[in-house]
Structure formats: C-alpha cells, structure tokens
SELUM-389074 format. One line per 4 residues: number of its first residue (from 1); for each residue x, y, z of N, C-alpha, C. Coordinates in Angstrom, 1 decimal, m for minus. Layout:
N
NUM	X,Y,Z,X,Y,Z,X,Y,Z; ...
This chain:
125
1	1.9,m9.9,m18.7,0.7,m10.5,m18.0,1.2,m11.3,m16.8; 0.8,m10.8,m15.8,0.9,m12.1,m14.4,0.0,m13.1,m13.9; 1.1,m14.0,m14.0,0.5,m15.2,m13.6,1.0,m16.3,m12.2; 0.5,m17.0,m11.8,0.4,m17.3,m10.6,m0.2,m18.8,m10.8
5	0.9,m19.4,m10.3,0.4,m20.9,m10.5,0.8,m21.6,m9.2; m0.4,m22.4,m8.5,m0.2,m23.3,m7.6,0.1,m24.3,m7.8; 0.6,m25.3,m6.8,1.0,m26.7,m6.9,0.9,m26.9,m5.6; 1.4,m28.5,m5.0,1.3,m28.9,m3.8,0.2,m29.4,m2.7
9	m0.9,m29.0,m3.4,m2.1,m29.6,m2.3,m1.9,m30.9,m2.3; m3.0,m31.2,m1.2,m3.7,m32.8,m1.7,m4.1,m33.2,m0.7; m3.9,m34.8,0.3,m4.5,m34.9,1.1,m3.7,m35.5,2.4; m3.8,m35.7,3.5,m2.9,m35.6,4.5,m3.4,m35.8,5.8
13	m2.6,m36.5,7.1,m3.6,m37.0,7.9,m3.0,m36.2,8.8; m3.9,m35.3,10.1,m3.7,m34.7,11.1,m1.9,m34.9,11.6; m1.1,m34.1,12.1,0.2,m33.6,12.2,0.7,m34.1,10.9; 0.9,m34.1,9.8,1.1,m34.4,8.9,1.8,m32.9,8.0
17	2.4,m32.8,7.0,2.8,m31.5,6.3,2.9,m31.7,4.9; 2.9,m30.8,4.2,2.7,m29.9,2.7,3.6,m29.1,2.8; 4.3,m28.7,1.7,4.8,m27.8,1.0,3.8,m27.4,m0.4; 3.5,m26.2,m0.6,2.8,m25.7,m1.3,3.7,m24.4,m2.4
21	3.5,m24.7,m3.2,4.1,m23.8,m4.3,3.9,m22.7,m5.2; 4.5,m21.7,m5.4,3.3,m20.2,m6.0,4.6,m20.2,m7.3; 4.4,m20.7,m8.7,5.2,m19.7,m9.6,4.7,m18.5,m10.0; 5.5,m17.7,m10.1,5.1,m16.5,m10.2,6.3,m16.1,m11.8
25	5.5,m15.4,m12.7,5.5,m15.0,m14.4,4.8,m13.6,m14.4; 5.7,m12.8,m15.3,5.3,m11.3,m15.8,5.5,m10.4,m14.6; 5.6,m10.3,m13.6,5.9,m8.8,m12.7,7.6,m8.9,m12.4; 7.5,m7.4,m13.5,8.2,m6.5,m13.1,9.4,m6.3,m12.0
29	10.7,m6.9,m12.5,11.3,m6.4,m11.0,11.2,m4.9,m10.8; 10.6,m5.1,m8.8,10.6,m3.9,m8.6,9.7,m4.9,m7.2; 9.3,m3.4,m6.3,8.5,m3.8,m4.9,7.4,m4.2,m4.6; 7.4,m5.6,m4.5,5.8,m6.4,m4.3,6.4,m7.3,m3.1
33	5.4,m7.9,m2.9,4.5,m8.4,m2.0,4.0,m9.9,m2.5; 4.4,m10.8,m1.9,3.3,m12.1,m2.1,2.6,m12.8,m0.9; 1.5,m13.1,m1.2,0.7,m13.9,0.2,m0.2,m14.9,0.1; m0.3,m15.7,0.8,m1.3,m17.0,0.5,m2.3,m16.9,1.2
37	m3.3,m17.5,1.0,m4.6,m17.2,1.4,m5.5,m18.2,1.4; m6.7,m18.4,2.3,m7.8,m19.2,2.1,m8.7,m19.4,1.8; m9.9,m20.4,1.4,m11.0,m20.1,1.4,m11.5,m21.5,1.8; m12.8,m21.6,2.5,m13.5,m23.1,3.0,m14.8,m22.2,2.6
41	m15.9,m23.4,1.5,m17.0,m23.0,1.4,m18.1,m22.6,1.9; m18.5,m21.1,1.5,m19.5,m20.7,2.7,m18.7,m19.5,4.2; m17.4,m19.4,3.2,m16.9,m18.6,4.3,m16.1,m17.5,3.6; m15.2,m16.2,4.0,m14.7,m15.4,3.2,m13.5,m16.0,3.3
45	m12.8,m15.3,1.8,m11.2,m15.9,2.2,m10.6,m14.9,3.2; m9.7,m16.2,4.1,m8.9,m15.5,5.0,m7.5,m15.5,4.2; m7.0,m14.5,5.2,m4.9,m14.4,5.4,m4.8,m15.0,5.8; m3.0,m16.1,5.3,m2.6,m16.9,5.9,m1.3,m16.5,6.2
49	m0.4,m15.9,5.2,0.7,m15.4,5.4,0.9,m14.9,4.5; 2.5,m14.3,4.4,2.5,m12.9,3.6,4.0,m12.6,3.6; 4.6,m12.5,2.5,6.4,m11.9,2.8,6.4,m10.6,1.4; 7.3,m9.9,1.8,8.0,m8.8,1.1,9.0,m9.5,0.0
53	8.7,m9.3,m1.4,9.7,m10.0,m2.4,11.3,m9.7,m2.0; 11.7,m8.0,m1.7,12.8,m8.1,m2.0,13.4,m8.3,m0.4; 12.9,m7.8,0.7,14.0,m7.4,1.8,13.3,m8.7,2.8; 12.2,m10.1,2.5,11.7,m10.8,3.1,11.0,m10.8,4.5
57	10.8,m9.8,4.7,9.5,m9.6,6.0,8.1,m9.9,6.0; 7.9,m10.9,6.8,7.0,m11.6,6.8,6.0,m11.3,7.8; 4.8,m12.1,7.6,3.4,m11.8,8.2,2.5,m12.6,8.5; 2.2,m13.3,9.4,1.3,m14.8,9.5,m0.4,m14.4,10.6
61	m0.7,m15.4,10.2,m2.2,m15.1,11.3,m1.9,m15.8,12.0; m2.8,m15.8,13.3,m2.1,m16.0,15.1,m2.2,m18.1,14.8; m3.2,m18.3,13.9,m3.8,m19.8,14.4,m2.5,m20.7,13.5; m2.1,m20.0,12.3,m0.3,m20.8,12.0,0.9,m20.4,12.2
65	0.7,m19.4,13.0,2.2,m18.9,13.2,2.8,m20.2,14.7; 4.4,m21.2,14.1,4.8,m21.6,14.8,4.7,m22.9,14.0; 3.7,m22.8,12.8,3.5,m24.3,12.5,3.3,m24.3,10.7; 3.4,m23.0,9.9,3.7,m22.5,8.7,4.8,m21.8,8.4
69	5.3,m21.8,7.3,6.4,m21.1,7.1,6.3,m20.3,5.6; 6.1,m19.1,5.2,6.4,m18.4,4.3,7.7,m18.4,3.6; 7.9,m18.3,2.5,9.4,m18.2,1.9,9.3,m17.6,0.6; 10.8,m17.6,0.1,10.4,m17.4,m1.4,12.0,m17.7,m2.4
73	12.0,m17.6,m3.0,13.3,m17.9,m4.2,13.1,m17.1,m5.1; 14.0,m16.1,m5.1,14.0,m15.1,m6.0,14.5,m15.5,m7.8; 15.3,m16.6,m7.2,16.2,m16.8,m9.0,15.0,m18.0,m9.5; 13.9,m18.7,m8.8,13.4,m19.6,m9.4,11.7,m18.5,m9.6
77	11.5,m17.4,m8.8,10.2,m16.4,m8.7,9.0,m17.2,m8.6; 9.4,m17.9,m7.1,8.5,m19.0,m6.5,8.4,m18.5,m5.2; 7.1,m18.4,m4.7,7.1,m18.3,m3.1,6.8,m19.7,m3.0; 6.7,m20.3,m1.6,6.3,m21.3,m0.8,5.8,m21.3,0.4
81	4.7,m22.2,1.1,4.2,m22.2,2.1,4.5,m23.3,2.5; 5.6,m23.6,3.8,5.9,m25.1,3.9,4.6,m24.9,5.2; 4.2,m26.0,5.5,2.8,m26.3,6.6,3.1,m27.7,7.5; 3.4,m27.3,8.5,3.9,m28.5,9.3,2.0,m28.6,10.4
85	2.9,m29.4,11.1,1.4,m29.6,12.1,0.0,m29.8,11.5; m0.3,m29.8,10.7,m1.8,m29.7,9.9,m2.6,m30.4,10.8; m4.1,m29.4,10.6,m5.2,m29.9,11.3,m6.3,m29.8,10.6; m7.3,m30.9,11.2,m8.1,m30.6,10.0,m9.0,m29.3,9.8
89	m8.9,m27.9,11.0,m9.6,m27.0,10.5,m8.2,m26.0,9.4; m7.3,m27.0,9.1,m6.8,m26.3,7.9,m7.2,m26.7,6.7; m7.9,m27.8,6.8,m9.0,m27.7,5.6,m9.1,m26.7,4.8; m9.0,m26.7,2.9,m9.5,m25.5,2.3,m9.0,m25.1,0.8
93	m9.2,m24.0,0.5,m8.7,m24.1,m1.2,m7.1,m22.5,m0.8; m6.3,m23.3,m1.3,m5.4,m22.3,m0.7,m5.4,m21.4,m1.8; m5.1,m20.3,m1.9,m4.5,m19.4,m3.3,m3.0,m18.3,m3.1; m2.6,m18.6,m4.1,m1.5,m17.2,m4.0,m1.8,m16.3,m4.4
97	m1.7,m15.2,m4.0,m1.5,m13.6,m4.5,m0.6,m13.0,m4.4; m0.3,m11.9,m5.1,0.7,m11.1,m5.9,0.4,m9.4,m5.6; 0.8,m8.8,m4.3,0.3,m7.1,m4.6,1.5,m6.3,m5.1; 0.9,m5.5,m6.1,2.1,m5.3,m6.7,1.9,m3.6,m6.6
101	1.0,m3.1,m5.9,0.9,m1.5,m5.3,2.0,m1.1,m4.3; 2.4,m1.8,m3.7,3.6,m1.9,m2.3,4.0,m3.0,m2.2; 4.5,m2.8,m1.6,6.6,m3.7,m1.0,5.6,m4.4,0.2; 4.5,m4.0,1.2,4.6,m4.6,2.8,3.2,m5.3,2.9
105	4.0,m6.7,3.3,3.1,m8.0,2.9,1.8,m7.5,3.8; 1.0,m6.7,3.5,m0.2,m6.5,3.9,m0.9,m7.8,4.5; m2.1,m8.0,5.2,m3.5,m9.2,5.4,m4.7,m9.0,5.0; m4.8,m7.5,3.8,m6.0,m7.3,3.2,m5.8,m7.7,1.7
109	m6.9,m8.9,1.4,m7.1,m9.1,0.1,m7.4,m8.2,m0.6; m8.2,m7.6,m0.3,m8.2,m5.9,m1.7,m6.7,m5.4,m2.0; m5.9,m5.4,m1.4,m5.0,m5.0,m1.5,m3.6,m5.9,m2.5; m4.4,m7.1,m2.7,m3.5,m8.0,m3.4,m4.4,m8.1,m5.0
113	m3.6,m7.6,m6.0,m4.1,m7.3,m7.4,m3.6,m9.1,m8.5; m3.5,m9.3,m7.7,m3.3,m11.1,m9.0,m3.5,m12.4,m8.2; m4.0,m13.3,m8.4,m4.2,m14.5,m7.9,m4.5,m15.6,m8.5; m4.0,m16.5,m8.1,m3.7,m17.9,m8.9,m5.2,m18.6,m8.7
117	m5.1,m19.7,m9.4,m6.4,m20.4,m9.1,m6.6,m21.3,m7.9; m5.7,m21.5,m7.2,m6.0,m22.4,m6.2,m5.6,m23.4,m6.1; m5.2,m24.2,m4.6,m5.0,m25.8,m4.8,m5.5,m26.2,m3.4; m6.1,m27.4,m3.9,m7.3,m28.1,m2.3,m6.2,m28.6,m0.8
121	m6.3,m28.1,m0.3,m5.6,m28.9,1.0,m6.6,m29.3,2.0; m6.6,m31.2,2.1,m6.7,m31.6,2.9,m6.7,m32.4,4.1; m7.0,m32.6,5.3,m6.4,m32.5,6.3,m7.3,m33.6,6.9; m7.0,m35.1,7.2,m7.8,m35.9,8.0,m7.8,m36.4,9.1
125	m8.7,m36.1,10.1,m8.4,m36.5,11.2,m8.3,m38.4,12.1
C-alpha cells in the first residue's frame, strides 16, 4: 500500500523559507515520478514541481522556478521542496504525489495515482 506523508508547513513572514517533506512507503522500486502540488480554497489544485525518482529531472511552474527547489533521497524515499523567497500568494495546502504509470515528472494531476494529505503553508506579509 502507498503512502505519502507530509511534514514541514506552517507559518512564515514574506522572503522567508520552508523546507517541506514527502515520506514516501510501499512503491515498488522501479520508474516513478514525484510532485508537489497546491491548493487555495475555491481554486483547482495547481503544479508546483515535479522530479523523476531514478535519473532526477525536474519540472517547476514559471511563478517558483528560481525560488523552489525539488529534490529527493533515495536511501531515506523522501522527496523535498525547499521554498526560499515566499510570498504571500504562496499561500496554500501543499500535497505530495506519487505517479507511478511513468518515470517523467509530468504537471497533470490525473496523471499522479497517490497523494498525501497535505500540509498548510503560510506566508505573511
């Protein structure tokens, strides 16, 4: 069974940063995909970023690329989102996902089959 557990939110004042944490339990070595994601109430969740488990090719959206960082540790089967610069429209409920159909960190949620429950990040200006 996979599971997906966040850590790391909380609250934080404008240029400020988070490190955010995905354990990842039950998949299979073999070719996936992990990505983090958003949601703010009243809105769809967006892509935030996105890496390939084994060969680490990564994928970000235009508004954190330069100011997030995707990662991952294979011997601990943890991704991370470190988050520098924060603003407050980073406001939001972050989640990890897990696609485990393909290897290439896609930016469509259909395409990601497991997801953790979330953790709040907040951003004060």
């Amino acid at each position: 069974q996979v599971r997906l557990v966040e850590s790391g939110g909380g609250l934080v004042q404008a240029g400020g940063s988070l490190r955010l944490s995905c354990a990842v339990s039950g998949l299979t070595f073999g070719s996936f995909a992990m990505g983090w994601f958003r949601q703010t109430p009243g809105k769809e969740r967006e892509f935030v970023a996105a890496i390939s488990w084994r060969g680490g090719t990564t994928d970000y959206t235009e508004s954190v690329k330069g100011r997030f960082t995707i990662s991952k540790d294979n011997a601990k089967n943890t991704v991370y989102l470190q988050m520098n610069s924060l603003r407050p429209e980073d406001t939001s409920v972050y989640y990890c996902a897990a696609r485990t159909g393909g290897w290439y960190p896609t930016r469509l949620k259909i395409d990601y089959d497991h997801w953790g429950q979330g953790t709040q990040v907040t951003v004060s200006s």
